[in-house]
C-alpha positions in Angstrom: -52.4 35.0 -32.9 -53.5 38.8 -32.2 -56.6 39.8 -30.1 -58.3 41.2 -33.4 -58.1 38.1 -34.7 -59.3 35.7 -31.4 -59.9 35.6 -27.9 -60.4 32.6 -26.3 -58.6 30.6 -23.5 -58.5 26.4 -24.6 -56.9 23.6 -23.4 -56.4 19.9 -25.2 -58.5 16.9 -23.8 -55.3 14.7 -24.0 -56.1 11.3 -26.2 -54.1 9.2 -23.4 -56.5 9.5 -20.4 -58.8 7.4 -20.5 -61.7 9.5 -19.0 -61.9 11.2 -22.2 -62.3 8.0 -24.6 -66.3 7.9 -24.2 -66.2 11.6 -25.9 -63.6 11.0 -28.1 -65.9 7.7 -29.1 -68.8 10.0 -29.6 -67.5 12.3 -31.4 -65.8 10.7 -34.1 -68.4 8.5 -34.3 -70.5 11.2 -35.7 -67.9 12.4 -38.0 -67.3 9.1 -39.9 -70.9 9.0 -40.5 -71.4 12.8 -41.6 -68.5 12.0 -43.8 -69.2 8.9 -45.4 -73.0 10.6 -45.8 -71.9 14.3 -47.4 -68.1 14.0 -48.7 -66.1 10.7 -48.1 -62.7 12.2 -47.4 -60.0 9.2 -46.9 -60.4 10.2 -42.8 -59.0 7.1 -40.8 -61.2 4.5 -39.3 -60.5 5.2 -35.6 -59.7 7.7 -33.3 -57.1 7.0 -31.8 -55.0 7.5 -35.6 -52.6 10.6 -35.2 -54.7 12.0 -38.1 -57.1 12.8 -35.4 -56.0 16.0 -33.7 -56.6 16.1 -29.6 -60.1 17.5 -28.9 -59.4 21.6 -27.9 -61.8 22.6 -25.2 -62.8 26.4 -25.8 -64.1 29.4 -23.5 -64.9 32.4 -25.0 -65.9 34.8 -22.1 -67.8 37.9 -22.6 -65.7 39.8 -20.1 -62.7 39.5 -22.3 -64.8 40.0 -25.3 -64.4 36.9 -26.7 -64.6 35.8 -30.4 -62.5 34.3 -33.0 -63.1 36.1 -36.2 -63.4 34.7 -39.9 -61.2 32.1 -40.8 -60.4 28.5 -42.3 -59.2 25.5 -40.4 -56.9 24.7 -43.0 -53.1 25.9 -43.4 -50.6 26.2 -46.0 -48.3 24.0 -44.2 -48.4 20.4 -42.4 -50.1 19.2 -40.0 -52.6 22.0 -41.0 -53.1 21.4 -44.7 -53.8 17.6 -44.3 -56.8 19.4 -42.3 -60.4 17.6 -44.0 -63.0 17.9 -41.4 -63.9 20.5 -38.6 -66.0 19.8 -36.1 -67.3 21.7 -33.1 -69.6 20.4 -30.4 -71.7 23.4 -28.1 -71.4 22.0 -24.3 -72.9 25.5 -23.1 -76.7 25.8 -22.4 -77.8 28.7 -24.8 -79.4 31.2 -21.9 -75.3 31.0 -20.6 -74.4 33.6 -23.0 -75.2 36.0 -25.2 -73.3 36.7 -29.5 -71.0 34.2 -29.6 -72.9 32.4 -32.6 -71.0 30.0 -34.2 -71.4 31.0 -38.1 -70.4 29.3 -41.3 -69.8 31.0 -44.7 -72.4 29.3 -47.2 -72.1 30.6 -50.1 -71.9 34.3 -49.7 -73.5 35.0 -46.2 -73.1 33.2 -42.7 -75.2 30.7 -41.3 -75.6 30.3 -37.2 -75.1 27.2 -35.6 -77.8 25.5 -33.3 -77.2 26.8 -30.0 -78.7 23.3 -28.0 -76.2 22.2 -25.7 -74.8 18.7 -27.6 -75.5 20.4 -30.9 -72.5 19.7 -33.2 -71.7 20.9 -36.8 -69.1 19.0 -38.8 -68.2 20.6 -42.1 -64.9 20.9 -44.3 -62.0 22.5 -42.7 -61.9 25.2 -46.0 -65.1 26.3 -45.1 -64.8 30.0 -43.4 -66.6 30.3 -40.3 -66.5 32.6 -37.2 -67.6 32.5 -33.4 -69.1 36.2 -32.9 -68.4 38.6 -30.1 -69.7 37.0 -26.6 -71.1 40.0 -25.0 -72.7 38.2 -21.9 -71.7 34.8 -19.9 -69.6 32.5 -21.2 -69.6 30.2 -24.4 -67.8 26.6 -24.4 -67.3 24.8 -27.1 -65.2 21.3 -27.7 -63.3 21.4 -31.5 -61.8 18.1 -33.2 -60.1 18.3 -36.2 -59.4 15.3 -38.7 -56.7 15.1 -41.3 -56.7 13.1 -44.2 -55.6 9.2 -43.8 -53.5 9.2 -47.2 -52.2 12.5 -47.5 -48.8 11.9 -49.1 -45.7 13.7 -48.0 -43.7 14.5 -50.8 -40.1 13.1 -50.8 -36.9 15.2 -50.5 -34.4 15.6 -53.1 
């Protein structure tokens, strides 16, 4: 991916130690719900499913003038397009940095994120959204993505 496009360094939390269950638990926790409340996706029931992509731990530092620009967690190819849900949790405190606003498309303008450390925002993985320049300190940011449970592969001739 070019620099216009991001800059960020991340890193998976790996769903095999068990350290990082208690966050995994927590997260998806909050996703089910959001998603059974808003738009009922066929997600699966646990997160341990390989439908449930590794949490990516994120660091966008001002001093390499990070930002990830507009774009949509879904692809055009597997695992990418069986994308449903994006989620992203804000681990740092909000005086740590300054830009790096975490902005969803709504309709035609973008919205910022709560900057609370523990906020989270789950929304559809078409939805366009953007993390804005970081111009001082550093942002950190933990990302899950969830695919759809019944996603059919088509067969080959």
């Amino acid at each position: 991916m070019s620099a216009a496009v991001r800059i960020a360094r991340v890193a998976a939390l790996p769903k095999s130690l068990p350290r990082f269950a208690w966050v995994y638990d927590r997260m998806y926790a909050m996703v089910r719900q959001q998603n059974a409340l808003q738009w009922r996706f066929p997600i699966p029931g646990d997160w341990r499913s390989p439908r449930v992509e590794p949490l990516q731990f994120t660091v966008y530092d001002a001093d390499a003038r990070g930002h990830y620009d507009w774009h949509v967690d879904i692809g055009a190819t597997p695992p990418n397009s069986w994308r449903r849900l994006s989620t992203t949790a804000q681990l740092s405190s909000p005086s740590a940095y300054a830009g790096g606003d975490l902005e969803v498309r709504l309709a035609s303008q973008g919205q910022g994120m709560d900057r609370t450390r523990g906020a989270t925002l789950i929304f559809p993985a078409f939805v366009p959204h953007r993390v804005a320049p970081v111009t001082r300190g550093r942002r950190c940011s933990l990302v899950m993505w969830v695919q759809e449970e019944d996603f059919m592969v088509p067969a080959l001739p």
